[in-house]
C-alpha positions, 0 to 999 in steps of 0.5 A: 506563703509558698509561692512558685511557678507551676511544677517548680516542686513547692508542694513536695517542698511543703510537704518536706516541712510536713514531715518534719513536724510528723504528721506525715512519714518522711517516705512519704514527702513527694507521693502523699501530698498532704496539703492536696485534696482529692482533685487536685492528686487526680489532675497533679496540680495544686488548684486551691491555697491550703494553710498548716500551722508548724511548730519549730524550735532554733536556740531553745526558742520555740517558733509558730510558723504559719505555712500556706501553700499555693497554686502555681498554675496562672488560672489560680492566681487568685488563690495566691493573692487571697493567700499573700493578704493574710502572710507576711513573708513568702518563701519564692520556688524556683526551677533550677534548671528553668529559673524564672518563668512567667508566674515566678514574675507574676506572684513576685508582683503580687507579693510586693503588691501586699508588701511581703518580704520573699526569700528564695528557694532553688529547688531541683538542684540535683537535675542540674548534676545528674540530668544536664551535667554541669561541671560545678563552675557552671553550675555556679554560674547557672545559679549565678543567673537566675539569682540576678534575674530574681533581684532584678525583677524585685528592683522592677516589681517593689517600690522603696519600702521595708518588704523589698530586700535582695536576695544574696546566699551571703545574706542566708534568705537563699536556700538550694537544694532537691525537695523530692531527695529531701535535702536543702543547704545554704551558705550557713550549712557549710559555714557551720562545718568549716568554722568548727575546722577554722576556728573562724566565725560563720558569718566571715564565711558565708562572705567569702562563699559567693561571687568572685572569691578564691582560697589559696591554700598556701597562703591560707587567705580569700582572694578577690582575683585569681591572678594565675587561673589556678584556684577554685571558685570558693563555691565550687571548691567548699561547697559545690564539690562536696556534694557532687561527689555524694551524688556520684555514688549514685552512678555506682553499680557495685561496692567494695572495700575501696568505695566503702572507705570512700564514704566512711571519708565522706560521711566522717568530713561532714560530722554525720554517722556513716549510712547504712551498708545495707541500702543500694548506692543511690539510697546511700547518696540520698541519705548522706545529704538528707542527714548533712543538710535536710531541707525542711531544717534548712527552710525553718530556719531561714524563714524565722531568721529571715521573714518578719513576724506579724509584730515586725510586719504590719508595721510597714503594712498597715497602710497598705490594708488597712482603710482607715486612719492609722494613727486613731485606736483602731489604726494603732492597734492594728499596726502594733498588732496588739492582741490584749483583751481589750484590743478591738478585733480586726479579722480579715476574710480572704476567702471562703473554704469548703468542711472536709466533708464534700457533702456538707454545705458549711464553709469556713470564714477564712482569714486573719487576726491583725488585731485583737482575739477571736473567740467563739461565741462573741457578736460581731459586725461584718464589713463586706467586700463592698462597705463603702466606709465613706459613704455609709448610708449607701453601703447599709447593706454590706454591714451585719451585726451582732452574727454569733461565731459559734466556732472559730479553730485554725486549719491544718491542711484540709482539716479544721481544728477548734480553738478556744481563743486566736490572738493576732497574727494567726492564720484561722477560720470561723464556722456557721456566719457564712450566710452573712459572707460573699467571698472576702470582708472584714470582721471586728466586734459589734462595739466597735462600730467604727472600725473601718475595714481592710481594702479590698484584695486587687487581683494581678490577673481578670477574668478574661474566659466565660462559659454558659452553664445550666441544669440539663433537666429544668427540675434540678434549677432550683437545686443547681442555682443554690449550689452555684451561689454557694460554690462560687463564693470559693473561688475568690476571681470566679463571677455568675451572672443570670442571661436573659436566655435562662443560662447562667455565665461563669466567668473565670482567669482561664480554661482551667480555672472553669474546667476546674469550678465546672467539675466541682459543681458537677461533683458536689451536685451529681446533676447533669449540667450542660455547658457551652464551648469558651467565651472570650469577654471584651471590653468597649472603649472610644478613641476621641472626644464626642463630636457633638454634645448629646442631649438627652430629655426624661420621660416626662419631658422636663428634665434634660442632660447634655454629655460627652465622652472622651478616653480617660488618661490611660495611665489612669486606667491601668493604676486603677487596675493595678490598685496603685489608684484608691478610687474610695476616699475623700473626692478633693484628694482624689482631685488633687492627685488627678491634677499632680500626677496624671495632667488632669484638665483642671475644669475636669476636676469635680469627679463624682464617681468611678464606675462600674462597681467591682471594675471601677476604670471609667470616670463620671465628671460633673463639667456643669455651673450652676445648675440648680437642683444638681446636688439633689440628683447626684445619687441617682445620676451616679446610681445610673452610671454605675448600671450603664458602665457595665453594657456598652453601645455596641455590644453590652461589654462592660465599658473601659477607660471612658471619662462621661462628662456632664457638661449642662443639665436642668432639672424641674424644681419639683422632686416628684418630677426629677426621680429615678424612674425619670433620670435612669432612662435619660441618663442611659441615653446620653451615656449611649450617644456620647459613646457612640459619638466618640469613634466607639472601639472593642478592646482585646484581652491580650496574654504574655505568652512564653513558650518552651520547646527544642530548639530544632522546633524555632521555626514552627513555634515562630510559624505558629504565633505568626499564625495566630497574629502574635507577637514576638518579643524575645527568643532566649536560647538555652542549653538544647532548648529555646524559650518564645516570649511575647503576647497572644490574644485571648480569642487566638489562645482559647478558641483556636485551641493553640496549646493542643495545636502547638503540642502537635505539631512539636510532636508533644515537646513544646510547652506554653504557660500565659498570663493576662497582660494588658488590653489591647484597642482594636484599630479596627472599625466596628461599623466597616463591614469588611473590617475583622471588629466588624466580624467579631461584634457581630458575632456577640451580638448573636450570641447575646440576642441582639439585633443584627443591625448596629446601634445608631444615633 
């Protein structure tokens, strides 16, 4: 995978690998964007994950690469989590002028979420030479930089595992170079040139080549000290040096005899035919270092010599996807990525993408073979997002078998190509079972029907805006309600939910990603839809343990709950979120984990369920003793809860980080008389009641936001957050420009419209990217009424219909 923050240049640098298999001129590298579609050419953006399969040759051994470039922008982090699940190294983009920004953070912690092994790519390099004019010893030390805080981030971000490497141009897994000039190098590439010239082998080189090291020329040796500050950096002097002087024949204007000789010098130390006389000065430069040290080579070269194969990988990942047991068949085939004929098939969906035809209304099954071989027209059973393998019977029908995959092909760019058979390891898609899919699932063989499937993707990022969409002319509801079913399947974070109202709710990760999914439905539709100005979502919490024990009575009278409720350990709650906690499983290990590593009360260890489904950060804890019945109503009581955790007390928010406690229970002998029709409602209310009775709080979605603008706009950036009650955490000074670190809340960000505010007042110079962080509890109380909570709960209670008056016990 190709990941990067956005406008680091990762799409031109695919594009470079493009080129090098021929499937596109290499003029063309920058302008034609293959991997783009239309709308993402016309916005300038990469918005959806697209995937090409490369073939590269090195030392007469032929490699199959599978390339998947991704979106840079945070709004499409889900496209880059859906794209790591089914790769195994990512090839890491950076600025080298702006270095690590906030989604070079963020993917890298995806990346090691689904243990993938990254290499580095500086890319821009020439912006360094010919924009800010660094002496190559800055240069050097500028790189210097963003390399330890790269390896830094990695230490931060990746546990003691295989995938967590660092990164050391000493090594070979760091390139630099410009995408758009067409030419990349690392160490090796001069390591090559020098050791012919030496006689001495690549890899003593390539030690001596970065950090502090010097050549003394007199004595012919590397030095660890420069005693007498004579001598040069061994990277300014061998590496750097050289290509600053191919640059500077771009500031020449004119040629003559002397300067000619000067590049015949250049081009015959470098082992290259001398360039064209006919191109200008800067052309000449461009095709010198595209011909020494062209990038796609570069990249090749370190990605099969550095990234693992799928072979070498899901060795280390398979506990990490797949949800079964590892040592049965199905486990061990899946981690030695057998691809026999007898080997089960294991094929992991991670998205759904649409034919290239935008009439059309077929989408590819999009994934990868970890065990086994696709072929078409073989049955197969298909495991949703939401199989339950642990309790089958309620997940019935998330499972479908004997589907028909008619036809199966991999994808280069945006277009399909059929195959025949797809053995394990490979990056394909599957035609015509859609109608069985949601957005991601597992597929194996209907013969093997136990087969467990791999976990569900955890997104870094929530959806944290919303908008109100429908038909503008009710005729066309029918029409558009089918489309948006089928177009939000996708874009995998994207979630729909009916109103009562009659509109529909499109939830997304930010402005973008709804302005981008509005538009497409708008395009393939051709209807005419309106939609409402963005809906910050919040989420409902309480502070403290319920003052009293809440009672409630079924319908019928003859049947009675007692709850509390009380904040879950917030540790918890975050390792759930960040799917370092598997709510599924075996409930006794859960316990047992709930008691070792999160100081679990041990008479709140009988955990029933997580809930809701899809968020699962609340906690259902049976506290009761011997209470008759109670194991026959377990279902429904966890069937109840899953509903009610979606709609808290004093909104309808979807509650976060509530431990509900049944602490006493009786139920009436009789079946007939404890059904669903009379447990549903008396566990609503008890679930109310204890909320309420817990100093019920509103939790705020908070974004790390990081600003760049000149330095002469400090004070009206840090005016700005202070406006918008944010907060500051740290002001990085960089050559003429600052950039502003700290956290924002989403309402702040997305209806006070900061970004077009603050490009205003910084006269168009100043620039914000953000990411969600964290949710934040409101010390506010919601039942003051002169309380700013009290403002907002108002506010979405009148946007949702409901009554003015506050919920009481």
């Amino acid at each position: 995978a190709v990941i990067a923050h956005v406008d680091s240049g990762k799409t031109t640098m695919t594009d470079c690998l493009v080129a090098k298999a021929g499937i596109i001129a290499a003029q063309s590298v920058g302008s034609k964007t293959f991997m783009d579609v239309d709308m993402e050419k016309e916005r300038g953006i990469t918005i959806k994950s697209s995937a090409i399969t490369l073939g590269y040759t090195e030392k007469e051994i032929e490699y199959l690469i599978n390339v998947v470039d991704c979106p840079g922008h945070v709004d499409f982090s889900d496209e880059v989590t859906a794209a790591l699940r089914i790769t195994d190294g990512a090839i890491v983009v950076i600025d080298a002028v702006d270095g690590v920004c906030v989604q070079t953070t963020t993917v890298l912690q995806q990346a090691f979420q689904e243990q993938i092994k990254p290499v580095l790519f500086i890319n821009k390099m020439d912006r360094i030479i010919t924009e800010l004019q660094m002496s190559p010893e800055e240069c050097y030390k500028h790189l210097e930089a963003h390399i330890h805080k790269i390896n830094g981030l990695i230490t931060d971000c990746a546990e003691e595992t295989s995938a967590r490497t660092a990164l050391d141009p000493r090594k070979g897994n760091i390139a630099f170079g410009s995408a758009l000039r067409g030419w990349g190098f690392s160490l090796r590439t001069f390591a090559k040139l020098y050791a012919k010239k030496q006689g001495v082998s690549e890899d003593k080189l390539m030690k001596h080549f970065w950090g502090n090291k010097y050549y003394d020329p007199t004595t012919k040796k590397f030095l660890k000290h420069d005693k007498n500050g004579t001598l040069k950096r061994t990277f300014v002097q061998f590496v750097l040096e050289p290509i600053y002087k191919i640059l500077d024949i771009e500031k020449w204007t004119e040629m003559d005899e002397t300067k000619e000789e000067s590049i015949k010098t250049i081009c015959n130390s470098l082992n290259i035919s001398v360039v064209s006389k006919k191109l200008a000065p800067k052309l000449r430069s461009r095709e010198i270092m595209k011909t020494f040290c062209p990038e796609a080579e570069t990249i090749l070269s370190m990605v099969v010599n550095h990234l693992p194969s799928p072979k070498e990988a899901q060795v280390y990942r398979s506990e990490t996807i797949y949800e079964g047991d590892i040592k049965d068949d199905y486990g061990k085939s899946f981690k030695a990525c057998r691809n026999g004929d007898d080997d089960p098939l294991i094929f992991y969906v991670s998205k759904m993408i649409p034919m290239d035809d935008k009439q059309s209304k077929r989408l590819i099954t999009y994934g990868r073979v970890f065990s086994g071989v696709l072929r078409p027209n073989v049955p197969l059973r298909i495991m949703r997002e939401n199989y339950d393998p642990s309790q089958p019977k309620s997940s019935s029908n998330d499972v479908v078998m004997n589907v028909k995959s008619s036809i199966v092909g991999i994808m280069m760019g945006h277009r399909f190509i059929r195959m025949n058979s797809l053995p394990a390891g490979t990056i394909c898609g599957i035609l015509n079972i859609e109608g069985y899919m949601n957005k991601s699932g597992t597929i194996t063989t209907s013969d093997h029907i136990h087969c467990f499937p791999c976990r569900p993707l955890k997104f870094s990022v929530c959806c944290v805006v919303e908008k109100a969409i429908a038909p503008k002319h009710v005729k066309d509801l029918n029409k558009f309600t089918q489309l948006l079913k089928s177009l939000a399947k996708m874009y995998p974070l994207i979630k729909v939910r009916f109103e009562p109202t009659g509109e529909y709710i499109v939830s997304g990760v930010g402005d973008l990603h709804l302005d981008v999914f509005i538009a497409d439905l708008k395009e393939r539709s051709a209807l005419e839809i309106i939609e409402s100005e963005c809906i910050i979502p919040y989420r409902e919490t309480v502070t403290s343990l319920s003052s009293i024990k809440c009672y409630a009575r079924s319908p019928n009278k003859l049947n009675r709950l007692w709850m509390q409720a009380e904040p879950s350990n917030e540790k918890l709650t975050k390792d759930i979120e960040s799917n370092l906690f598997q709510v599924n499983g075996d409930k006794k290990t859960l316990s047992k984990r709930l008691l070792a590593d999160y100081s679990w009360n041990p008479s709140d260890a009988k955990v029933w369920c997580f809930g809701p489904e899809g968020d699962p950060t609340n906690l259902l804890i049976n506290s009761t003793s011997s209470v008759q019945h109670i194991q026959d109503v377990k279902d429904t009581l966890c069937s109840a809860f899953h509903a009610n955790a979606q709609e808290g007390i004093l909104c309808e928010e979807p509650i976060r980080g509530v431990s509900f406690k049944l602490v006493d229970a009786s139920f009436h002998s009789d079946n007939v008389h404890r059904n669903v029709a009379q447990l549903a409602p008396s566990m609503r209310r008890a679930m109310k009641a204890s909320q309420l009775t817990a100093s019920p709080r509103l939790q705020v979605p908070m974004m790390s936001i990081e600003i760049t603008a000149p330095e002469s706009y400090l004070g009206t950036v840090l005016g700005l957050v202070s406006q918008s009650n944010g907060t500051i955490l740290n002001i990085d000074y960089k050559k003429n420009s600052i950039m502003v670190t700290g956290y924002l809340d989403a309402a702040s960000l997305y209806s006070d419209n900061f970004n077009k505010t603050l490009r205003s007042k910084t006269n168009g110079w100043g620039f914000a990217s953000y990411a969600f962080s964290h949710w934040h509890t409101s010390e506010d109380d919601p039942f003051d009424d002169s309380s700013d909570a009290f403002n907002v709960l108002q506010s979405i209670r009148k946007r949702k219909g409901l009554s003015d008056k506050l919920p009481e016990l």
